[in-house]
N, C-alpha and C positions, 0 to 999 in steps of 0.2 A: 425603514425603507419607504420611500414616497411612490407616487403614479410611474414615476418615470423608470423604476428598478428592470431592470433587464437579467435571465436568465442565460446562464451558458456550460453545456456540459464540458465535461473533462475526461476523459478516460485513465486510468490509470499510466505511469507508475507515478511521476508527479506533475503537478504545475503550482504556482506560486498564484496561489487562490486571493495571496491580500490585494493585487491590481485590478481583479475584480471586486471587490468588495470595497476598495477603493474608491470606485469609477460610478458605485451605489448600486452593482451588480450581486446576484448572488450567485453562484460556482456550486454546480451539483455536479457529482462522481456518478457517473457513468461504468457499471460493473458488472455489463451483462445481464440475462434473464432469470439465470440462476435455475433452479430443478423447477422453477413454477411457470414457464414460458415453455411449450410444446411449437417446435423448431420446424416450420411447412415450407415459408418464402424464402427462409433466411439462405437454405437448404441451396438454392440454385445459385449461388451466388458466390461460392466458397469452393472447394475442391473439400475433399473428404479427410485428407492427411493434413490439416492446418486445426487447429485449437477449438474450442467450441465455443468460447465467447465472441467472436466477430459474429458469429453468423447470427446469434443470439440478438445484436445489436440490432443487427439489419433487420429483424421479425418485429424488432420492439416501434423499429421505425416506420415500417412499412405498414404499421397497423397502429400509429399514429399516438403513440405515445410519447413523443419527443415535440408534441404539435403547438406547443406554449414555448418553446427554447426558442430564443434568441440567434445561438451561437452555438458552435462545439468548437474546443480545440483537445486535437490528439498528439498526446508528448510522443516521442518517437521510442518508441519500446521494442519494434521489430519489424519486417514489410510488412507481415498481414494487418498490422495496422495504421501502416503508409496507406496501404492498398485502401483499408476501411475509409480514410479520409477523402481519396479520392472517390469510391462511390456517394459518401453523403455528400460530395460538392456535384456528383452528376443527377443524384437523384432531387436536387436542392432541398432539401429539408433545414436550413435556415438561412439567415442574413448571412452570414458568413463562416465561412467553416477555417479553421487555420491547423495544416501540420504544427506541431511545434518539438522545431530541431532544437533538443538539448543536447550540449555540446559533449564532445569526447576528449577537448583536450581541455587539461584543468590549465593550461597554463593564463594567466590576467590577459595578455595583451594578444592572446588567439580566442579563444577556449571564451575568454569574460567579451573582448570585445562583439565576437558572433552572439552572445547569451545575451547580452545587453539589445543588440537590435531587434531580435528577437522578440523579445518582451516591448518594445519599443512599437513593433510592427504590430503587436495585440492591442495594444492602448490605443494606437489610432483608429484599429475597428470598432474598439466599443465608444470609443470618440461618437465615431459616429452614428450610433445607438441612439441615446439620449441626450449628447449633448454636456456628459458632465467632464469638468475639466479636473483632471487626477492633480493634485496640486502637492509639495512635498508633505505637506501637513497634514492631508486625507492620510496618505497613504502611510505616513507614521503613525497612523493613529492603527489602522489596520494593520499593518506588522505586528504592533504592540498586543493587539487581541488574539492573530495568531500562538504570537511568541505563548501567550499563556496556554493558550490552546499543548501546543506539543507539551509544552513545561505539565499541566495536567493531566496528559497521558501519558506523558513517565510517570509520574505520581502514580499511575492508577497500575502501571505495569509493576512497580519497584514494590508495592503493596503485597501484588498478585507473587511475584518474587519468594516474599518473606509467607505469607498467608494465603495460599494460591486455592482451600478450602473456603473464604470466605465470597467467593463471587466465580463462577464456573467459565469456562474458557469463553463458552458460545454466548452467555450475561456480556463478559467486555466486547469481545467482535460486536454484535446490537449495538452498546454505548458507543464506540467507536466508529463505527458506521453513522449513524445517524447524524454525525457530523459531517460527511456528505452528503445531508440535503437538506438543513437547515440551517439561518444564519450563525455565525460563528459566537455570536453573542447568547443565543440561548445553548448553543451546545454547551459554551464554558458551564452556564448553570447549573447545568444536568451533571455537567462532569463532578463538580466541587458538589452537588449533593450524595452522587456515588461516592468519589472518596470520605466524605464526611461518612457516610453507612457503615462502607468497609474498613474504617480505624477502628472499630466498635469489632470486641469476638464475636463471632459466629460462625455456629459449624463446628465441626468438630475436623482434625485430621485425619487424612486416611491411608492406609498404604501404596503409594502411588510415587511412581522416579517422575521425576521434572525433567522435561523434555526441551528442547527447541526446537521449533517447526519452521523449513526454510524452501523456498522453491513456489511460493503461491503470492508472489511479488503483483504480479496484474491478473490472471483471471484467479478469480475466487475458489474455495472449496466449498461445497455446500454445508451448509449450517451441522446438518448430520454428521458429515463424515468429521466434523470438530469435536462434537458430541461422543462419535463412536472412539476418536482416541481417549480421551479421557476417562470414559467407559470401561476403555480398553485393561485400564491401569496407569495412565498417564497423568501428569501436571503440565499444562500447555505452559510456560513460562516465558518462552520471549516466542517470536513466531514476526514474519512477515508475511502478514495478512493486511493489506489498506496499509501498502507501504509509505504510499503519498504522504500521511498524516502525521509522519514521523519522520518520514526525508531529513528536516533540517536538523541535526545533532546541536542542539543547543539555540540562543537566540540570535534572531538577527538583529541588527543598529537599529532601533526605532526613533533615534535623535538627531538621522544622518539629517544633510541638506541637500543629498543625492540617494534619497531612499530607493530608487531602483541600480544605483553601485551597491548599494547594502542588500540586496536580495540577490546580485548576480554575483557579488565577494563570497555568499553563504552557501551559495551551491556548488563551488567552486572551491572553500577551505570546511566545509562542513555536512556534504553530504555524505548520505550513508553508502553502505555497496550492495550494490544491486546484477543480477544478470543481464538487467538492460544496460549497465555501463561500462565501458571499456577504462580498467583502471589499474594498467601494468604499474605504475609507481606507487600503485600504491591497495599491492595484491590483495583482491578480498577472500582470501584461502586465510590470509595472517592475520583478517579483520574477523573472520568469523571466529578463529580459535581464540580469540580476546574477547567475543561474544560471549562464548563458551563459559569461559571465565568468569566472566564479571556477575552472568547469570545463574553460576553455578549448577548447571545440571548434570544429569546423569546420562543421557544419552539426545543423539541428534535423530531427528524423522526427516527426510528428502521426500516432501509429496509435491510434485508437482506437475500442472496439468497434461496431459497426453498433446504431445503434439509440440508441446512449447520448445524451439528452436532454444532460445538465451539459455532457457534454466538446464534445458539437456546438453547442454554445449559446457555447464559448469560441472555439473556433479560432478565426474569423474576427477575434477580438478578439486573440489572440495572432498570429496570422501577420500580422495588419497592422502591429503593432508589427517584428516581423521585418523586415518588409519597409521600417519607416521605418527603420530601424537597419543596413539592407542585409544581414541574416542569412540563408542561403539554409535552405534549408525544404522538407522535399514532406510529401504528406499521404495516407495510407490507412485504409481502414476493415479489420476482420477479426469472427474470431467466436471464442469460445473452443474450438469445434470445428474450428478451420479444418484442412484437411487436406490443401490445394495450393498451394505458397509461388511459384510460376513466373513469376507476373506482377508480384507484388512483387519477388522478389528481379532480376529486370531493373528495375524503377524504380528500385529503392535502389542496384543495381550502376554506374545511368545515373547518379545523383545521386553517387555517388561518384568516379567519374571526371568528372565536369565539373567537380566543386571540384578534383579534384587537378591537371585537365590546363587549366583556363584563368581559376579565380578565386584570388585573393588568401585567404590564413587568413581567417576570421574573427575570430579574435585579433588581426589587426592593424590591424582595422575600429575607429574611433574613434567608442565606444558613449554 
């Protein structure tokens, strides 16, 4: 990166970080204050029954830690974070703030043609940033560094999969984080020196059901409460944590001649499912029980944050599914402040000794 690099946050669930990095911008995730932000300004600003990360955002802003950013754009996740955008466009805390409507219909010629402007409508603001011209070649070049990027944390997951004792739940969240906030070329590094570690035994196993953790798609769980399920008796094995960085199911065309038809084709035949996306044709109750699957675990955990409209609007619609498939399941709420794991980790501890001392795998449940 030269003089000219320009910052710009992102908030969760995703955005297509290579048009920034492209443009010779860097793209930082934006993911709340977490339990280390003590919440005074953000406080007046929110209503009390909405989630705890917006308000979290607005403390971190108002007391000037956003004060080097360029730019923010906020993918459309839900109104409170409609709403968020339009306060950092009134309070101006950058050059330019951008909603970014991701689209709800997959179809090419609605759904791709809206997505495509979209992205189109961001390039022209960091256009006028510094001046750099995204050219098809740049930005082939940044696809291709992403592409490795997810390809490297499947790797890192597929490992944890098979050896889930050799690198602990809250180790990968860290690794995988920190790739929201430095450029993508040294994360790869860091990435390919963890897998390099973890092909190597270490650790021993221990008795613990492999779990999948679903429902903390955009605000975070605190570092601990990932700690206390594993604690609990658990193997975190697959989990939507820092969904963004996984979004695209495989790679995208890094040899197009229209590299931004090759990012708006990919979210559109290859994204993942999420509670922020509306996706009747293509139900994600029958995408998670193939999760299920593929990741072979033993039981499902539904933690997700108090307040959150998307995610509490699915469970019911996911655990029924569970439950016609015989999948055993429990469900909690938390906050990204949370700061007492005690009652959780006895449900998860209980949940983990009942699949181990009286139910059958889940893998050998006929899905």
């Amino acid at each position: 990166m030269d003089k000219n690099r320009f910052i710009v946050g992102h908030l969760p669930v995703y955005f297509p970080r290579e048009i920034i990095h492209a443009a010779n911008g860097l793209a930082v995730g934006i993911l709340g204050g977490g339990d280390k932000k003590l919440i005074i300004k953000g406080d007046a600003y929110y209503q009390s029954y909405i989630c705890h990360m917006p308000r979290s955002i607005i403390e971190l802003a108002m007391d000037k830690h956003f004060a080097s950013f360029d730019g923010f754009i906020f993918p459309s996740i839900c109104d409170v974070i409609r709403n968020l955008s339009g306060m950092f466009q009134l309070m101006g805390e950058a050059k330019f703030v951008k909603y970014l409507d991701l689209p709800q219909n997959f179809k090419p010629h609605i759904g791709g043609v809206f997505y495509r402007h979209e992205l189109q409508t961001i390039l022209d603001e960091v256009y006028k940033l510094n001046g750099v011209q995204v050219t098809a070649k740049r930005l082939n070049h940044s696809i291709g560094l992403f592409n490795k990027n997810r390809r490297l944390i499947n790797q890192l997951y597929d490992i944890r999969q098979e050896y889930p004792w050799r690198l602990t739940a809250d180790d990968i969240y860290h690794v995988v984080r920190a790739g929201y906030v430095i450029p993508v070329e040294e994360h790869n590094e860091i990435l390919t020196n963890v897998i390099d570690l973890i092909r190597r035994e270490t650790g021993d196993p221990m008795d613990k059901i492999r779990v999948l953790v679903i429902g903390a798609f955009c605000e975070q769980p605190p570092v601990g409460l990932i700690r206390t399920i594993e604690l609990a008796g658990c193997y975190i094995v697959e989990d939507d944590f820092l969904l963004g960085a996984r979004w695209i199911q495989g790679d995208i065309d890094c040899e197009s001649e229209d590299p931004i038809e090759a990012i708006t084709t990919a979210y559109l035949e290859k994204s993942t499912f999420s509670s922020s996306v509306f996706d009747v044709d293509n139900p994600k109750e029958a995408r998670l029980v193939n999760l299920i699957r593929q990741r072979k675990v033993d039981g499902v955990i539904f933690a997700a944050p108090s307040f959150c409209d998307p995610a509490l609007l699915d469970h019911p619609i996911l655990q029924k599914e569970c439950n016609d498939k015989n999948i055993r399941f429990i469900s909690f709420l938390y906050s990204e402040n949370t700061g007492q794991f005690k009652v959780i980790k006895e449900q998860v501890g209980t949940f983990s000794d009942s699949i181990k001392l009286w139910d059958e795998p889940v893998t050998g449940v006929s899905l």
